[in-house]
C-alpha positions in Angstrom: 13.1 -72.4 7.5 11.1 -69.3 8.4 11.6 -66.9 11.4 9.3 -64.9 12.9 9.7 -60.9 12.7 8.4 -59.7 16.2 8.6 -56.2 17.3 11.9 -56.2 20.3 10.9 -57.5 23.5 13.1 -57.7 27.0 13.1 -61.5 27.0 14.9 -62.0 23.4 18.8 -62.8 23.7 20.5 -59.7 21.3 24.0 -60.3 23.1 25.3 -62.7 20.6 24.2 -60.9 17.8 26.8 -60.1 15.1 26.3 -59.5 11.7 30.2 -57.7 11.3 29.1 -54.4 11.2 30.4 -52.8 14.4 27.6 -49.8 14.8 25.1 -52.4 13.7 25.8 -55.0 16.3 26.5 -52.1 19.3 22.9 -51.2 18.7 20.9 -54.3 19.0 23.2 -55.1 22.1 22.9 -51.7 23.8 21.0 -49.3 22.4 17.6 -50.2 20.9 15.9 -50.6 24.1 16.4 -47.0 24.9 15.3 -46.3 21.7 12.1 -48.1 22.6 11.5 -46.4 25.8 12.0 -43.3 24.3 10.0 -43.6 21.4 12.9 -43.0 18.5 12.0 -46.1 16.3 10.3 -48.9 16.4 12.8 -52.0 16.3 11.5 -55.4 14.8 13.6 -58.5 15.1 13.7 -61.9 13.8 14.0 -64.1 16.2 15.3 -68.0 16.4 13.6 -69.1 19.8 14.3 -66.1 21.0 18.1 -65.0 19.8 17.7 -62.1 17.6 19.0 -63.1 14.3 18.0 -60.2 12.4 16.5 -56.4 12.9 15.4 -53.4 11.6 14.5 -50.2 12.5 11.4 -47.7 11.9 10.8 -43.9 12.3 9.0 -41.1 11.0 11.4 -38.3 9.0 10.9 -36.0 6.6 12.8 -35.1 3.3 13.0 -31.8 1.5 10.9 -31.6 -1.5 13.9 -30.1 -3.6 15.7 -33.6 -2.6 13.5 -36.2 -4.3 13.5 -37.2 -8.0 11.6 -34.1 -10.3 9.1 -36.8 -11.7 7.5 -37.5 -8.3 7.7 -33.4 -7.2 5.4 -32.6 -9.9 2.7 -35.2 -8.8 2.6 -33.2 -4.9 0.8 -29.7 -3.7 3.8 -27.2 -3.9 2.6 -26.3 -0.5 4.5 -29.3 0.8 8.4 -27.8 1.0 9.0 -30.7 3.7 7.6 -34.9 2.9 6.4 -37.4 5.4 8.3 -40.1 5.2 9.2 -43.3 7.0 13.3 -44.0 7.7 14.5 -47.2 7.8 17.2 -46.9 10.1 18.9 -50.1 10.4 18.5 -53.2 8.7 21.2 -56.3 10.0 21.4 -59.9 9.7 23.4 -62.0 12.1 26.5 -63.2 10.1 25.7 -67.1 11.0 22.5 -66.7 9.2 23.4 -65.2 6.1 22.5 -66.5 2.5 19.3 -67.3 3.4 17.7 -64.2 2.3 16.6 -62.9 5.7 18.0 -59.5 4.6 15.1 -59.8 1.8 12.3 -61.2 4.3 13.2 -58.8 6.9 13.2 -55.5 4.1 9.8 -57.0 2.9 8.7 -56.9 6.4 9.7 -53.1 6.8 8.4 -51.9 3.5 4.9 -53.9 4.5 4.9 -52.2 7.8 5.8 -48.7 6.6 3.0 -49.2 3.9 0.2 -50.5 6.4 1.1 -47.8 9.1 0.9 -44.8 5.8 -2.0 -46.3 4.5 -3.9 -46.3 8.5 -1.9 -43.8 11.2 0.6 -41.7 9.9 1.4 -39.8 6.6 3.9 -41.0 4.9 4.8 -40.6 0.6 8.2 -42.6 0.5 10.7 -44.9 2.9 14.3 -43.6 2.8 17.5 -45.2 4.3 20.5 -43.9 4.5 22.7 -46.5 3.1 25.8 -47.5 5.8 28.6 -48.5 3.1 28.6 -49.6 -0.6 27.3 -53.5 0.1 23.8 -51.0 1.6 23.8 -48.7 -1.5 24.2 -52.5 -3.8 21.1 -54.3 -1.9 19.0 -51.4 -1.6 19.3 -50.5 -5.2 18.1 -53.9 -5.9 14.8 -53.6 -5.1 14.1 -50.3 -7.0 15.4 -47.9 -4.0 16.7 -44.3 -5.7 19.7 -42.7 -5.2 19.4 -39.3 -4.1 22.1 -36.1 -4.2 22.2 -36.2 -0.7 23.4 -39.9 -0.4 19.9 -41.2 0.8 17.9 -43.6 -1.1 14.1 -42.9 -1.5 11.3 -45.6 -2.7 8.1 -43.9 -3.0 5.0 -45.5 -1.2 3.4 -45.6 -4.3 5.9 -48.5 -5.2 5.5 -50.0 -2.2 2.0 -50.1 -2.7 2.2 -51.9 -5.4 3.4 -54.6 -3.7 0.6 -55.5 -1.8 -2.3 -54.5 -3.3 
């Protein structure tokens, strides 16, 4: 069965959302609406009807050139001492919906967005997350994400490109 990924709107029901992560859940519930009205990220969710079953979350950041890997430094202008780049803050599924790969659908999602909105409106060279625990740093690395020094993972757009081109 497929879901649809809709950017967050008032009328979706995010109160019985629960994927076991307690920060994870808390936002949905409470705080990504503000976020919304404030302009801090852009929040996506997958809906069944309308219960949110899954989410993630978009911003613009920047990362330190000194940070990311040596092979993709010597490909930018040394002017640049700080990257575009586009964080993906939060990624959840909703526990009763796990092992369906929604995790997948919904990163594919993100990494298509992040690409479409560099490649049209906004400069961006990589995606980054900050990985919340271990089971983060394991699923990200699947799909090619980099470890950096500072703990973040980094997937050039380049790569993501790739994808859907």
């Amino acid at each position: 069965m497929s879901y649809p990924i809709l950017p967050l709107q008032s009328g979706f029901n995010k109160k019985d959302f629960s994927c076991g992560k307690e920060m994870l859940d808390n936002y949905i519930q409470k705080q990504a609406s503000q976020d919304l009205k404030r302009r801090l990220s852009a929040v996506f969710a997958m809906v069944d009807d309308s219960r949110v079953i899954g989410y993630y979350t978009l911003s613009s950041t920047s990362i330190s050139r000194d940070l990311v890997p040596e092979d993709v430094q010597k490909k930018l202008p040394p002017s640049y001492h700080d990257l575009p780049a586009t964080l993906l803050g939060r990624l959840a599924v909703d526990q009763n919906y796990k092992g369906q790969r929604l995790g997948e659908f919904l990163l594919m999602d993100a990494l298509r967005m992040a690409f479409e909105t560099s490649e049209k409106h906004v400069g961006s060279m990589a995606l980054i997350v900050d990985p919340l625990d271990d089971d983060a740093e394991a699923f990200y690395s699947k799909y090619d994400f980099i470890k950096l020094d500072s703990g973040k993972m980094f997937l050039p757009m380049q790569t993501i490109a790739a994808l859907f081109k």
